[in-house]
C-alpha positions as CSV (number, residue, x, y, z in Angstrom):
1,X,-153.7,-27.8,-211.5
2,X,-152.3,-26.3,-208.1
3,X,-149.4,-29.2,-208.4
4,X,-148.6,-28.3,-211.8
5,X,-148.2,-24.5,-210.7
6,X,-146.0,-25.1,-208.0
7,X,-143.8,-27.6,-210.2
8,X,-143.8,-24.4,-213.2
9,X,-142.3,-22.1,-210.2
10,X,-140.0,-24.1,-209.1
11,X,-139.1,-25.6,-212.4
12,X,-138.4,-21.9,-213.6
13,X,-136.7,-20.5,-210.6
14,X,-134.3,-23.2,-211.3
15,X,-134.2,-22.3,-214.9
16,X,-133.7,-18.7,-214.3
17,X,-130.5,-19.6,-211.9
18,X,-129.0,-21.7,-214.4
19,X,-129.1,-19.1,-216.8
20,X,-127.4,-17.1,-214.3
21,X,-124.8,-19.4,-213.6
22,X,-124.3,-19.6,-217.4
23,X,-123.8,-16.1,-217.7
24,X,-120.9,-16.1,-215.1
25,X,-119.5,-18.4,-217.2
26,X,-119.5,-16.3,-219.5
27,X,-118.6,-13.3,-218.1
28,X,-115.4,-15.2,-216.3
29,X,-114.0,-16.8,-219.5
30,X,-113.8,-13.2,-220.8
31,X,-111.9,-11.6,-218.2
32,X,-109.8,-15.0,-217.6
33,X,-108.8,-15.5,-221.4
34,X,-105.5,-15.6,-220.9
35,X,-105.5,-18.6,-218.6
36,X,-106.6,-20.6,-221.4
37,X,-104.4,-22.6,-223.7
38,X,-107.2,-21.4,-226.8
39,X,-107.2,-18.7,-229.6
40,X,-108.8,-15.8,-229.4
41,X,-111.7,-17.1,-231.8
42,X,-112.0,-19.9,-229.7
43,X,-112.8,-18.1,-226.8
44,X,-114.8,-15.8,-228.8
45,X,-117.1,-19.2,-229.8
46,X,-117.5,-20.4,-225.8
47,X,-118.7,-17.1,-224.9
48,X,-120.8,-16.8,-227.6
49,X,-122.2,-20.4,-226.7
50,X,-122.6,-19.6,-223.3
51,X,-124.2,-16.4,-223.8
52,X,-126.7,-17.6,-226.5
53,X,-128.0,-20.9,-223.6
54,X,-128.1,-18.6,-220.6
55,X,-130.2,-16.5,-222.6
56,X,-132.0,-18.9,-223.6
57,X,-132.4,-20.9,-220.0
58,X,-133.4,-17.5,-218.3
59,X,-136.0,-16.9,-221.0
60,X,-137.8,-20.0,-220.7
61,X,-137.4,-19.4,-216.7
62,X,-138.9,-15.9,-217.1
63,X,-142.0,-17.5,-219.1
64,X,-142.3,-20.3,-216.7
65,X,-142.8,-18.7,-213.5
66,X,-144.8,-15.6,-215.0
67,X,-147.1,-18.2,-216.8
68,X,-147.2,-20.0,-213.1
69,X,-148.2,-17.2,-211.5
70,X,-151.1,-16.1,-214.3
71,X,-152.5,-19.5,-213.5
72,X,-152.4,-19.4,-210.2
73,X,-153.6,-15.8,-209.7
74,X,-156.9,-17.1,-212.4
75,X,-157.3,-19.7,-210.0
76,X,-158.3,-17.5,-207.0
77,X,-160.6,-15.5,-209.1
């Protein structure tokens, strides 16, 4: 089980950063809009997309490694 704690910390420390990077994305199409060849509702959409997966990614990163640590703190009970 000590493997498989070590793989959910890692495996959600990476999660948690992709969610990150995801919400730069997001954050750099908004203040960047007018760079892009796109309509307003289109930009609207890829933020909204981004958003809605780094939210998402961090989530399930969040859940990971807190779930990691629970076991591995029962574990040296």
């Amino acid at each position: 089980m000590h493997s498989l704690t070590r793989l959910s910390g890692r495996v959600g420390n990476n999660l948690v950063g992709a969610g990150l990077a995801l919400e730069t994305l997001c954050n750099l199409l908004t203040a960047h809009r007018s760079k892009y060849n796109l309509e307003e509702r289109d930009i609207d959409g890829l933020n909204q997309a981004v958003l809605t997966i780094s939210a998402y990614v961090m989530s399930a990163g969040y859940d990971l490694c807190e779930a990691a640590e629970a076991e591995q703190e029962a574990s040296h009970v």
